[in-house]
C-alpha positions in Angstrom: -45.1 35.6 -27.0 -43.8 32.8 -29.3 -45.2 29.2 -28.6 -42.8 27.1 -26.6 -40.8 25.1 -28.8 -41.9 21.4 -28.5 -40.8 17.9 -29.6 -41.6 14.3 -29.7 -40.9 11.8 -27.3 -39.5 8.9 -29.5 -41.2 5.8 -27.3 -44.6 7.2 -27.4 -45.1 10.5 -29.7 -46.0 13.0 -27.0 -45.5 16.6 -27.2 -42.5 17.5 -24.6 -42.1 21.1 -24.4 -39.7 23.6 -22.8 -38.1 27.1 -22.9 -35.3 26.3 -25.1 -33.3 23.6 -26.4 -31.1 22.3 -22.8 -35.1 22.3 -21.2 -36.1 20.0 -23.5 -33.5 17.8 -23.1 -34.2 17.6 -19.5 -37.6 17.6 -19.9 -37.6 14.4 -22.5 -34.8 12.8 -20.4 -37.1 12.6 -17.4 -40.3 11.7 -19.3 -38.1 8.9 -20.5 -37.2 7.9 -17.1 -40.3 8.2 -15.2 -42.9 7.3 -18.0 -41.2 4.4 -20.1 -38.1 3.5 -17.4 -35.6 4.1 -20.0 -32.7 5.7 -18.7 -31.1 7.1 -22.7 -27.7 8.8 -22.4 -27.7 12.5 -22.3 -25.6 12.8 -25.5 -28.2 10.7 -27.3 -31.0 12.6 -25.9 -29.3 15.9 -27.3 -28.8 14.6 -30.4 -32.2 13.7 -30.4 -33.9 17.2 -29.3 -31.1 18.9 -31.7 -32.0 16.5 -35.1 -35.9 17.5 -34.3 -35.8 21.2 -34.0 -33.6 21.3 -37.1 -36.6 19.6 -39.4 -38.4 22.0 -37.5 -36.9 24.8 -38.2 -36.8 23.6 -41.6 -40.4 23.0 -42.2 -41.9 26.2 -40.2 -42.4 29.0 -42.8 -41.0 32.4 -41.5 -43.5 34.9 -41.7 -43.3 38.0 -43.7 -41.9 41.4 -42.8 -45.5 42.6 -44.1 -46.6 44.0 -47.4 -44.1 45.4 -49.9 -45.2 49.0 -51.1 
C-alpha cells in the first residue's frame, strides 16, 4: 500500500498527512486552527497543500518497471 501522502505545516514544519489532496487541506486547516489559532482561508490553504505535492511529485523518483531484457 503506498505511504500516505504528507506535507508540511508552514508555522511549525510538522508532517500533516491524509488520504489525498482535499484531506490534507482539512487536516492542515484544523492543525492550523487548533495548534497555532490561525484561522488561514481555505483557498490559501489549497494553494498551499497543491504548491507542496507538486515539488513533491517533482522530486520523488518513479520507480522502474523492472529490468530490461
Amino acid at each position: 500500500m503506498p505511504e500516505q501522502p504528507a506535507v508540511k505545516c508552514p508555522s511549525c514544519q510538522s508532517d500533516i498527512r491524509a488520504a489525498d489532496e482535499s484531506g490534507l487541506v482539512s487536516v492542515l486547516q484544523e492543525h492550523l486552527y487548533e495548534e497555532h489559532v490561525l484561522e488561514m482561508p481555505g483557498e490559501r490553504v489549497r494553494e498551499n497543500v497543491s504548491a507542496q505535492l507538486q515539488i513533491l511529485m517533482a522530486t520523488t523518483p518513479v520507480p522502474s518497471a523492472g529490468p530490461k531484457s
